[in-house]
C-alpha positions in Angstrom: 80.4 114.1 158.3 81.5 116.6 159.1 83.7 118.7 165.2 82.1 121.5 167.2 79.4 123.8 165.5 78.9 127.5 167.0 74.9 127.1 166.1 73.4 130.2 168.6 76.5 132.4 167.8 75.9 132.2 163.9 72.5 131.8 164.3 71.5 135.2 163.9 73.9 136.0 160.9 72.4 132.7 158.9 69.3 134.4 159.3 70.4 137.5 157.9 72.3 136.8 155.1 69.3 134.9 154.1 67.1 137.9 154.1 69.4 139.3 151.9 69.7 136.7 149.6 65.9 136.7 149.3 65.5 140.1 148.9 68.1 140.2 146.0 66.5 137.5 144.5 63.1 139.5 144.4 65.0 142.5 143.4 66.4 140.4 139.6 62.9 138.7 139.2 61.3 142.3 139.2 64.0 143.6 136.5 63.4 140.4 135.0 66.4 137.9 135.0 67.2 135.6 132.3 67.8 132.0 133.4 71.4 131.4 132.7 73.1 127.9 132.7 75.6 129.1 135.0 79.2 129.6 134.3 78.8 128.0 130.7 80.3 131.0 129.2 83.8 129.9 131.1 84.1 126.9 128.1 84.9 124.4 131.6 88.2 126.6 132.0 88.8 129.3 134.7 89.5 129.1 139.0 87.1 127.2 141.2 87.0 127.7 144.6 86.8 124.8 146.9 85.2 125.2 150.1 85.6 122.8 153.0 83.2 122.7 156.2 86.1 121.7 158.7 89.0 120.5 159.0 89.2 119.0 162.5 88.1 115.6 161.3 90.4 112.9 159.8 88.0 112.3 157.5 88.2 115.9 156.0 91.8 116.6 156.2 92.1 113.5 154.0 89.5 115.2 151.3 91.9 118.3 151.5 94.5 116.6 150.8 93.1 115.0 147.8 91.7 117.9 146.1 95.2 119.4 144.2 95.9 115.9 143.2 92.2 115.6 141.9 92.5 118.6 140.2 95.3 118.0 138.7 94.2 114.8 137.5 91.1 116.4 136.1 92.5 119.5 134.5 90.9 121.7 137.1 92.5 125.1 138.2 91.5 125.7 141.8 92.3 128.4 144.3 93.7 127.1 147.9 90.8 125.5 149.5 89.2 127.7 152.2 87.8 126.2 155.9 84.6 127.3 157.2 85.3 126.1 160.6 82.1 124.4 161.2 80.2 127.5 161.4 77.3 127.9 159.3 77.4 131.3 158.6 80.9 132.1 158.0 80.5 129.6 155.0 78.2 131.9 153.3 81.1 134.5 153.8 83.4 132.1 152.6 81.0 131.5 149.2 80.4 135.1 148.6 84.6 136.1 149.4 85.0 133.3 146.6 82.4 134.8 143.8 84.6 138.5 144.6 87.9 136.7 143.8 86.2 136.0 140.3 86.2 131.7 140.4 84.3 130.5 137.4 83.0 127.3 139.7 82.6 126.5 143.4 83.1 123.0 145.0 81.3 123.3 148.3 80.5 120.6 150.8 78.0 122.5 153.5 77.3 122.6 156.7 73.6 123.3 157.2 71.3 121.9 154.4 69.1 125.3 154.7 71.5 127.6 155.6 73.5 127.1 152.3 70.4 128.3 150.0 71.6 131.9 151.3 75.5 131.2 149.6 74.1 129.2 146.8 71.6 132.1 146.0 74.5 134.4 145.8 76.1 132.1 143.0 73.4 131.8 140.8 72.9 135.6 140.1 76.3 135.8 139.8 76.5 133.2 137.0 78.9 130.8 138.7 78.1 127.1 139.0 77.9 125.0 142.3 78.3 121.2 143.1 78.1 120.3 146.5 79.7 117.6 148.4 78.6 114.9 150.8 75.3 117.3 151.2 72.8 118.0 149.8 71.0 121.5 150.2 67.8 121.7 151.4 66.8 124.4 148.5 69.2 126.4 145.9 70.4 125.6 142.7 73.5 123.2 142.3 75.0 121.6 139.3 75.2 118.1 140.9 75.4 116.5 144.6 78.3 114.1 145.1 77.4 112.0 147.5 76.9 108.1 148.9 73.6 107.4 149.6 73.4 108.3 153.7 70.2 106.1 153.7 71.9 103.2 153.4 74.5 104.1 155.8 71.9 103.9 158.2 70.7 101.0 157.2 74.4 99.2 157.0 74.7 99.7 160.8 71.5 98.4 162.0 71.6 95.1 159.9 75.3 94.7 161.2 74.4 95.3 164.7 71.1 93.8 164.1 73.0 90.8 163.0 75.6 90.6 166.2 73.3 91.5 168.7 70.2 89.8 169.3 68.7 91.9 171.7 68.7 94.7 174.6 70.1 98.3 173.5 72.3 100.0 171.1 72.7 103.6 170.5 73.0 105.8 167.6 75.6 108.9 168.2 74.0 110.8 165.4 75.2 113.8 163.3 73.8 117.2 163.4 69.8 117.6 162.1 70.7 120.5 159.8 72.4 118.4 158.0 70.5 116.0 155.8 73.4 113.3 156.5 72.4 113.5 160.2 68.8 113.3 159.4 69.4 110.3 156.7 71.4 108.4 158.8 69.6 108.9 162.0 66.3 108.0 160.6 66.9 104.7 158.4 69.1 103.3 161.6 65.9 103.9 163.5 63.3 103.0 161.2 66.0 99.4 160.1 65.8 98.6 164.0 62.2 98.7 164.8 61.5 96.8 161.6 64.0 94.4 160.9 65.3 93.5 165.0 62.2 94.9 167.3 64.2 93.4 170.2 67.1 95.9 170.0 66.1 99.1 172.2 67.7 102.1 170.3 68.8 104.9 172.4 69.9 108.5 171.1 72.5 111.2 171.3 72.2 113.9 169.4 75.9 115.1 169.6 76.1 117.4 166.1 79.6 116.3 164.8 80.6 117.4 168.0 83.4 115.3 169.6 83.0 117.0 173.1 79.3 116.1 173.2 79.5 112.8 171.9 81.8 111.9 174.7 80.0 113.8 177.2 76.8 112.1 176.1 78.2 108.9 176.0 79.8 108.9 179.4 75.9 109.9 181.0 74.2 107.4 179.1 76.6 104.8 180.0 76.3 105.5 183.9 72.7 104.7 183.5 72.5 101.8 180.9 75.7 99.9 182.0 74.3 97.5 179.7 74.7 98.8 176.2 74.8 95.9 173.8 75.9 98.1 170.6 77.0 101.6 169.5 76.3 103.3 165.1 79.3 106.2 165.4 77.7 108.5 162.6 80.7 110.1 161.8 84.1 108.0 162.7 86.5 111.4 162.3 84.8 112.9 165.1 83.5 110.5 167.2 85.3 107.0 167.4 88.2 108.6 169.6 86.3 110.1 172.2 83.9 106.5 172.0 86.9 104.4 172.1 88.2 106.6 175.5 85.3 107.0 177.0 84.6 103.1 177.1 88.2 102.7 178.1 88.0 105.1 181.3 84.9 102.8 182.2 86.5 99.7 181.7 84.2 98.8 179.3 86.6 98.6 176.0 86.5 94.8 175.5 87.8 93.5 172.6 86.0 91.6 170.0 85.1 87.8 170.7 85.7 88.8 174.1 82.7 88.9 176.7 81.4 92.0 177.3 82.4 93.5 173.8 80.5 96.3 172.6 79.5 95.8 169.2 81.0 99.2 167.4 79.7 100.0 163.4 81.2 103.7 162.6 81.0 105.6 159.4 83.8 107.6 156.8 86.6 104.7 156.1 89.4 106.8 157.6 93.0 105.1 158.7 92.1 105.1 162.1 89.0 103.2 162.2 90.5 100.7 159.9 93.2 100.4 162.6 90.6 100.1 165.3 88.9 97.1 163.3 92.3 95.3 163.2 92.5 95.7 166.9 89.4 94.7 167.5 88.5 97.7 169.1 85.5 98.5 166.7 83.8 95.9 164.2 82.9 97.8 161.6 82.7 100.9 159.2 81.2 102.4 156.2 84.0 104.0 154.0 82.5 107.3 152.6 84.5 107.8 149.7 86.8 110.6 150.5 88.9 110.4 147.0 85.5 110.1 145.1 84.0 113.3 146.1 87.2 115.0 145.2 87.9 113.6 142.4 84.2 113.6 141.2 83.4 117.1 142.5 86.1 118.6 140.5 84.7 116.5 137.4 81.1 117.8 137.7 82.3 121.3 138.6 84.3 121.0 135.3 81.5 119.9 133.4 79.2 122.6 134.2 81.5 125.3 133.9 81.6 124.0 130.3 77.5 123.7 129.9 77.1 120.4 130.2 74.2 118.7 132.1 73.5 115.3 133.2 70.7 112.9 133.3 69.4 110.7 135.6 71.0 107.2 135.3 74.0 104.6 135.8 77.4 106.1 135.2 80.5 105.4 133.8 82.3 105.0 137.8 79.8 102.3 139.3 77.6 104.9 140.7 73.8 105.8 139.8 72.8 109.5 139.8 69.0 110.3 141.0 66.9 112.8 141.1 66.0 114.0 144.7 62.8 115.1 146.0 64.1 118.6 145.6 64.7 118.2 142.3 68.3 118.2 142.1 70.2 115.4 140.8 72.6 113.8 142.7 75.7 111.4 141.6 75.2 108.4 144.7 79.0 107.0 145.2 79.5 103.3 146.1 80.2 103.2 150.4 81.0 99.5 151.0 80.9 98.4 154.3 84.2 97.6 155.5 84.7 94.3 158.2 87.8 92.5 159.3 87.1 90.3 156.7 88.5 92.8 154.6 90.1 95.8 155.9 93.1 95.2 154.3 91.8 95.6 150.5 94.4 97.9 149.0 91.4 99.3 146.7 89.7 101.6 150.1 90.8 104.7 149.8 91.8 104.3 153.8 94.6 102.1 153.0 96.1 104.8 150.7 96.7 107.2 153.0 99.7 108.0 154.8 
């Protein structure tokens, strides 16, 4: 997921408004608080706030623009969606600014997988349901997490890379470690490589979702390993065009079958990186479904609102929900990987976009 993040600047208001939420929390168990099933009262009907986490990725804007025509689609009445500009912080403002406008169910996709327990906090006592999209919280109470499973976008990359490289170094241009995408992804690349191709030499850059850094990053650890055999773009929105011009400024955009091609594997399915594939440019992505967690945010917002509660299991849209370490369930989309072989499939959501 998920462009720049202003982590020391909201640092010390994350911290606060989690005080708060604690202390309120302490404050309702001592006048001893009933455990609600949030927002069932609402029958499934009422305004739900959707909350995005930015909006200067490709791959986000596209969410946006799906969520009226998911909600529409789903019978879902939702306020106009609400940016919390990458910043941690202002998306528990953004959360709590929702709950005073009265919405009966919140559609949040969050930044910082700790950070959030502070917004989701605020939700619960107020009765109002939460799903959260593309990631999971770290602690808090949601309805449902829509999500692909971030593991295996890890583990996509290394066994393409694995598979086109047969030795010397790649690099991962990982997420931010807040965010249990970045730490999902990060890890199973790392962990695929060292047991599946011990020759490949994985190097790191731990750019955030930040397209600035990644290409300043990139550019440094090119000077000293002219030699970089492959590169796993964690998030494609914000990172495959500051990869692709930072390898063209060095000369060092070849594309495929050509010598000296860098073997690219990206992540999200946007437009863009399915034009870089047809270009040769890139080899590969994993489409994160952009349409799926609108369309299936808006259901399981829906469906809590309303009371209802979900098991464990295969579902009805070729996913499997499972129960998370945490404790929370979470609906695991299907993320194929998507090749030249078939970038063109009319069925990825990338190819529907215009």
């Amino acid at each position: 997921m998920p462009a720049s993040t202003v982590r020391k600047r909201s640092r010390s208001r994350i911290i606060g408004a989690v005080a708060l939420a604690a202390g309120a929390s302490l404050m309702l168990a001592a006048c001893g608080s009933t455990k609600d099933t949030a927002g069932a009262g609402s029958g499934g009907t009422g305004k739900v706030g959707v909350i995005l986490p930015l909006l200067t990725s490709p791959f986000w804007q596209s969410y946006n623009d799906y969520v009226p025509k998911m909600a529409k689609s789903e019978g879902v009445e939702v306020l106009k969606t609400v940016n919390s500009n990458s910043d941690p912080s202002q998306q528990i403002t953004d959360i709590d600014n929702e709950l005073t406008q009265g919405v009966k169910g919140l559609v949040v996709a969050p930044l910082d997988s700790a950070a959030i327990q502070a917004g989701l906090d605020q939700a619960e006592r107020k009765g109002v349901p939460v799903v959260a999209v593309d990631v999971a919280p770290d602690k808090g109470k949601v309805a449902m997490v829509v999500r692909a499973d971030n593991v295996a976008y890890g583990e996509k990359a290394c066994d393409y890379l694995g598979q086109h490289v047969s030795s010397g170094k790649v690099v991962q241009i990982m997420g931010d470690l807040a965010s249990v995408n970045g730490r999902d992804r990060s890890e199973a690349f790392r962990s695929c490589v060292k047991k599946k191709y011990p020759k490949l030499k994985v190097l790191e850059i731990p750019a955030k979702w930040e397209s600035d850094t990644a290409a300043a990053m990139l550019d440094t650890l090119l000077n000293a390993n002219p030699d970089i055999k492959g590169i796993y773009l964690q998030a494609g929105g914000v990172y495959l065009a500051p990869t692709l011009q930072t390898l063209k400024s060095k000369g060092m955009l070849k594309p495929a079958g050509q010598k000296g091609h860098i073997a690219i594997v990206s992540n999200d399915g946007i437009p863009q990186e399915y034009d870089a594939i047809r270009k040769g440019q890139i080899d590969a992505t994993v489409s994160q479904p952009a349409d799926a967690y609108a369309k299936y945010g808006l259901y399981y917002i829906k469906a809590a609102m309303a009371g209802k509660t979900f098991k464990p299991g295969p579902t009805d849209h070729g996913s499997v929900i499972v129960k998370l370490s945490s404790g929370i369930l979470e609906d695991q989309l299907p993320a194929p990987l998507v090749t030249k072989a078939n970038v063109d499939d009319p069925k990825l959501w990338g190819n529907t976009v215009k």
